[in-house]
N, C-alpha and C positions, 0 to 999 in steps of 0.2 A: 293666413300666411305668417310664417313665423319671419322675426326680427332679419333673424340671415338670408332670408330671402328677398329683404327688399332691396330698390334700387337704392344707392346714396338719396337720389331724390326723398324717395317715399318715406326714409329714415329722418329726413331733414321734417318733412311735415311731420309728421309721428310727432317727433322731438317738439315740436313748434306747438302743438296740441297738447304737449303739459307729459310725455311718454319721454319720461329719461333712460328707459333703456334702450330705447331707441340708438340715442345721442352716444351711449357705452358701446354698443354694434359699429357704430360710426367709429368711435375711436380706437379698437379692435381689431378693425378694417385696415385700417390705415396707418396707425401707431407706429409699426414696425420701418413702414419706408419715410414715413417725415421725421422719424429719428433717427433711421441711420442718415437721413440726407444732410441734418442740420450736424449732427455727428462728424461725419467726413471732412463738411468747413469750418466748424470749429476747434476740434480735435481734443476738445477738453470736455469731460462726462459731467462734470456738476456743469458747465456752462451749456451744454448740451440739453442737459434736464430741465433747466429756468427756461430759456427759449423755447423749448418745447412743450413745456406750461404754459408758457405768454400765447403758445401761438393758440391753443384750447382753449383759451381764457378770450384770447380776440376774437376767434372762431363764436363761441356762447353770444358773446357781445354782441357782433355782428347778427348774428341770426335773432337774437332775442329786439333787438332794434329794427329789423325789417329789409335790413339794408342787404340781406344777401338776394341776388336775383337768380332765378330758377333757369337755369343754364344748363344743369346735368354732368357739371364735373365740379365734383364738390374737392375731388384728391389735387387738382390744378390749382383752383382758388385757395386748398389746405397749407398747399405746396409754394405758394408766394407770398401766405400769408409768414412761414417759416421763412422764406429766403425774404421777404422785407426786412424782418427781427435781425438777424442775421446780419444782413447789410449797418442795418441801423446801429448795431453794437458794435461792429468795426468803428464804425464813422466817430462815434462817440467814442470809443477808444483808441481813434488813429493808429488804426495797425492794418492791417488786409493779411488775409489766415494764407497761410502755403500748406503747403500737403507734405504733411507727416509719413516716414517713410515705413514707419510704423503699424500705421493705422492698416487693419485688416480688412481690405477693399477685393472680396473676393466674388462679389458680384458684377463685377465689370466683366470678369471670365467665363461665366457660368459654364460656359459649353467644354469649359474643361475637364468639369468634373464626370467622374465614367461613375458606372454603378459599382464597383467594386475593387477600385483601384488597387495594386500591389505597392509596398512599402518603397518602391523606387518609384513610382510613378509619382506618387505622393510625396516623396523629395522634388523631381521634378518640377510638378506643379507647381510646390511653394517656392521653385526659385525662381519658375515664370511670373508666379503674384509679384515676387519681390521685385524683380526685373524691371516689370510694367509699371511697380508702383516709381521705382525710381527715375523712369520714363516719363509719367506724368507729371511727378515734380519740378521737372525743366521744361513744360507747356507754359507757355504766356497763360496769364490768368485767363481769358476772355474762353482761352482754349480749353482751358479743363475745364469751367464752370459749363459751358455746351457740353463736353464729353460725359461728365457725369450728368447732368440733367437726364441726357438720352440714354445713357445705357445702364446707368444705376437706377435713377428715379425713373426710368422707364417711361420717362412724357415725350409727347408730341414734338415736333419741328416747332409748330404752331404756337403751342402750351409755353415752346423755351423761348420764341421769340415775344410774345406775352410776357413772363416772367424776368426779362431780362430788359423790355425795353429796345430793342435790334428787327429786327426786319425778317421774314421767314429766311430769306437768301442770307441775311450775315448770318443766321444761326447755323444755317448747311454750310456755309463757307467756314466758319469757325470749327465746325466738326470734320469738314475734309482736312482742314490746315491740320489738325490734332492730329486724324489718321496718318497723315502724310509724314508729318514731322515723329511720331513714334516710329514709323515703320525705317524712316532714314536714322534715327538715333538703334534701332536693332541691328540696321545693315552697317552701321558703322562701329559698332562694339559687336559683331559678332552674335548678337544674341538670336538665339530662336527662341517663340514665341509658342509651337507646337511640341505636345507630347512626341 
């Protein structure tokens, strides 16, 4: 069985048995969504890039010391180990990140994108990103940090009320208030949200 074919698990032993390509499939895997995730909250690329060293470096750490336990979601445990770092560099820098209106968060849409969009639709869309993105900016923190968890980093209820510390019900409550409160910030500036 080739490397891509195993589960995180089976990569993890691999890895743990002295097979560092293993641990490169692992990070391969995954790279892409733990850096756009830490990306989004910090909004800064060289700060983005340390963090997301630190969390691979903590990641090694942990496994090479014994301490990881054999669970079967290595992306959740990846995923908190970045949003602790995270937390930790706020705290240490007394600041708490806001949402860039900038930043290119086009994965919260997906289903907008068609196979073959024409040059209007493709203006459209980008004014719906922009729309939303501006939307999200005025969510209370608790609310966009559930928002993107679930529909960017694509975890669990479970995973976000794990990773956050809150209960499975606040984390659904935090994510209906989100819904709730975009959908009332649309109806109330007119905005549509549909091609």
């Amino acid at each position: 069985m080739s490397a891509k074919q195993m589960s995180d698990q089976e990569l993890v032993n691999s890895y743990l048995k002295g097979n560092h390509t293993s641990f490169e499939t692992l990070v391969n895997r995954h790279q892409a969504r733990i850096y756009s995730y830490v990306l989004m909250l910090v909004k800064d690329r060289q700060l983005a890039d340390d963090i997301f060293q630190d969390t691979f470096i903590k990641i090694i750490r942990t496994l090479k010391s014994g301490a990881y336990k054999e669970d079967g979601k290595f992306i959740q445990w990846a995923m908190r180990i970045a949003h602790n770092l995270i937390i930790d560099h706020f705290r240490k820098s007394k600041r708490l990140p806001t949402v860039d209106s900038q930043f290119d968060d086009t994965g919260i849409v997906r289903q907008l994108n068609s196979n073959h969009p024409s040059i209007e639709e493709q203006i459209i869309t980008e004014q719906i990103h922009e729309d939303l993105r501006k939307m999200i900016a005025f969510l209370p923190e608790e609310q966009r940090e559930v928002l993107y968890l679930r529909l960017y980093a694509e975890m669990s209820f479970k995973d976000i009320s794990e990773m956050t510390g809150v209960s499975i019900n606040t984390a659904l409550g935090r994510m209906r208030y989100a819904l709730i409160n975009m959908r009332k910030m649309a109806k109330d500036n007119n905005v549509t949200l549909t091609v």
